[in-house]
C-alpha positions in Angstrom: 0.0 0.0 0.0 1.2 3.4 -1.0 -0.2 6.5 0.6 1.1 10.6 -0.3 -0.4 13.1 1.5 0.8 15.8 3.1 -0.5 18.6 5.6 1.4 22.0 5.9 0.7 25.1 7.3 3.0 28.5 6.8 3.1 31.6 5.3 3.0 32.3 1.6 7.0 33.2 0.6 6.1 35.0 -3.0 2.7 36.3 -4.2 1.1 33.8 -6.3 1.2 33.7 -9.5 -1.8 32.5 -12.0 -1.0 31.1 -15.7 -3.2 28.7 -18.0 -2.2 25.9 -19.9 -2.6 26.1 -24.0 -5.9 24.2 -23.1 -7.1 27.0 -20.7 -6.7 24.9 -17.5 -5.5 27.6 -14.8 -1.9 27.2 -12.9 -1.5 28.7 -9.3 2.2 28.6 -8.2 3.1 29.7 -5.0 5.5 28.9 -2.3 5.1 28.5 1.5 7.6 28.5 4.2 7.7 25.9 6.8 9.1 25.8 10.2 11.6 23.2 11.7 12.6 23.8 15.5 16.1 22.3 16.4 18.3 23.2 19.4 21.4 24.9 18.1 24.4 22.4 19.6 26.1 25.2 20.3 24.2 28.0 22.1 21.8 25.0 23.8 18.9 27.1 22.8 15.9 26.2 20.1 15.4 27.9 17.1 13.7 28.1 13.7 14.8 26.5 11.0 12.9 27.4 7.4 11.8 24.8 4.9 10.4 26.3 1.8 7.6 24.5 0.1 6.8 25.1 -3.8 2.9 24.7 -4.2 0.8 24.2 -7.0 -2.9 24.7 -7.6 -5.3 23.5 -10.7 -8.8 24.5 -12.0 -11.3 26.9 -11.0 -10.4 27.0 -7.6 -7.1 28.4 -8.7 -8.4 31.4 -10.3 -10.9 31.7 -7.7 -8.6 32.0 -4.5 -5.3 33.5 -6.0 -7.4 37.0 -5.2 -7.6 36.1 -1.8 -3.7 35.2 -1.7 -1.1 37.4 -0.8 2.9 37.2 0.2 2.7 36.6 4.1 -0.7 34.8 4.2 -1.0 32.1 6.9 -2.6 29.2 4.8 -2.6 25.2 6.2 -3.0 23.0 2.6 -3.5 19.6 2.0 -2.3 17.8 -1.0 -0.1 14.9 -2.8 3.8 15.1 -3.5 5.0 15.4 -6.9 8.6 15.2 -8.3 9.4 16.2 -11.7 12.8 16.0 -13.1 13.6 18.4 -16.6 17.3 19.4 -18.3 17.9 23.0 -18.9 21.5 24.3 -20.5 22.5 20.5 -20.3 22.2 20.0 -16.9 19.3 17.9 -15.0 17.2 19.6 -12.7 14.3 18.6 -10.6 12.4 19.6 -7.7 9.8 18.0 -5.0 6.3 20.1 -5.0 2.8 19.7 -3.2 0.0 19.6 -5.5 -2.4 21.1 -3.2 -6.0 19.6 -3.0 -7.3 22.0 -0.2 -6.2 25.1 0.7 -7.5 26.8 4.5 -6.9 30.4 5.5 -5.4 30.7 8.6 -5.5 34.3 9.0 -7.4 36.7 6.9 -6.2 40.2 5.5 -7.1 41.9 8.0 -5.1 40.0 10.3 -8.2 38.2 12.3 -9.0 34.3 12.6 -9.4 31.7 10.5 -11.1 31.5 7.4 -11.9 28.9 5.1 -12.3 29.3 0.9 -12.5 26.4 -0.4 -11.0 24.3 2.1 -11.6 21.7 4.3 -10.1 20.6 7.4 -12.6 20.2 9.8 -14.5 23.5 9.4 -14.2 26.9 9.8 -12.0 27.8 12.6 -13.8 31.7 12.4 -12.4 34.8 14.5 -14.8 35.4 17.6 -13.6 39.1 18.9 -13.2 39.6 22.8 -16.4 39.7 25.0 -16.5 42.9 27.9 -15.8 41.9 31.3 -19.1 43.6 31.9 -21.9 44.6 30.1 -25.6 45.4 30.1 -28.2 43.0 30.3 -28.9 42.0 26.8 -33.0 42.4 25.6 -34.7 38.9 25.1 -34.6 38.5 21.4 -37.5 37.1 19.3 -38.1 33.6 19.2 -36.0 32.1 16.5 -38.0 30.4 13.6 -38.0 26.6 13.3 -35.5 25.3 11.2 -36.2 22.8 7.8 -36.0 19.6 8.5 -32.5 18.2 7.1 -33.1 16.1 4.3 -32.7 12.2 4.9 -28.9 11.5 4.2 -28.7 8.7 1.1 -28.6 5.0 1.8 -25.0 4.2 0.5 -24.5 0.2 -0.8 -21.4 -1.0 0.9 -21.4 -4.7 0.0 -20.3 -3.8 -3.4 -17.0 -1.7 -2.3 -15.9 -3.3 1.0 -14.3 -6.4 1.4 -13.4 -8.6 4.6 -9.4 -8.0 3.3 -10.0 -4.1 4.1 -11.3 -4.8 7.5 -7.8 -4.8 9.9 -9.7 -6.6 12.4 
């Protein structure tokens, strides 16, 4: 069994930038940085250590987030590994990226909370502000209106894509 995925989270290195292949698919390349914390043999004391990530994003969701994207952005992706190897000037080159599957905001633009576009890990982490250590009675608000009933979720046919082998017990 072969699995590649990988979680990151860091801040965007570059602004993105957004191309489209000859058949109109649309390219976001960006790069995030990635921290590593070691204790420095010599001073005894823990510090950073960068890693920097290149990231790539396909489709509509590309074009649709890279507007949202800036240098600095804290962002937590998901995504596979990919390793391409090309020559250029006669000499091999090649490079390990993330092809990035789901993107989540971990801080807005305005510097607040977490916000999702597009992403998916677990919901949306959002930014509650700071309550008063006293205020005012609030008024009793209006009852709120009963919700729709939640449709009935689908019956899903397991016996046709689960076999005993894929049990581990």
């Amino acid at each position: 069994m072969n699995i590649n995925r990988v979680i990151i989270s860091g801040n965007l290195t570059r602004d993105p930038e957004l191309r489209s292949t000859q058949s109109g698919m649309d390219v976001m390349s960006f790069g995030v940085a990635v921290n590593d914390r070691r204790r420095n043999p010599q001073t005894n004391e823990w510090e950073d250590y960068p890693n920097f990530v290149d990231c790539t994003m396909f489709g509509n969701r590309a074009r649709s987030l890279h507007q949202y994207l800036s240098k600095g952005t804290k962002v937590a992706i998901e995504g596979k590994l990919r390793w391409s190897q090309w020559e250029r000037d006669g000499q091999k080159r090649s490079k390990l990226e993330v092809i990035v599957d789901e993107l989540e905001f971990m801080s807005s633009r305005s510097g607040g909370g977490a916000q999702s576009y597009g992403g998916d890990f677990g919901g949306n982490q959002g930014y509650a502000p700071a309550t008063p250590a006293y205020s005012a009675p609030a008024p009793m608000p209006a009852p709120a209106p009963t919700p729709a009933p939640m449709p009935a979720a689908p019956v899903i046919d397991a016996s046709s894509s689960v076999y005993d082998d894929d049990i581990p017990f």
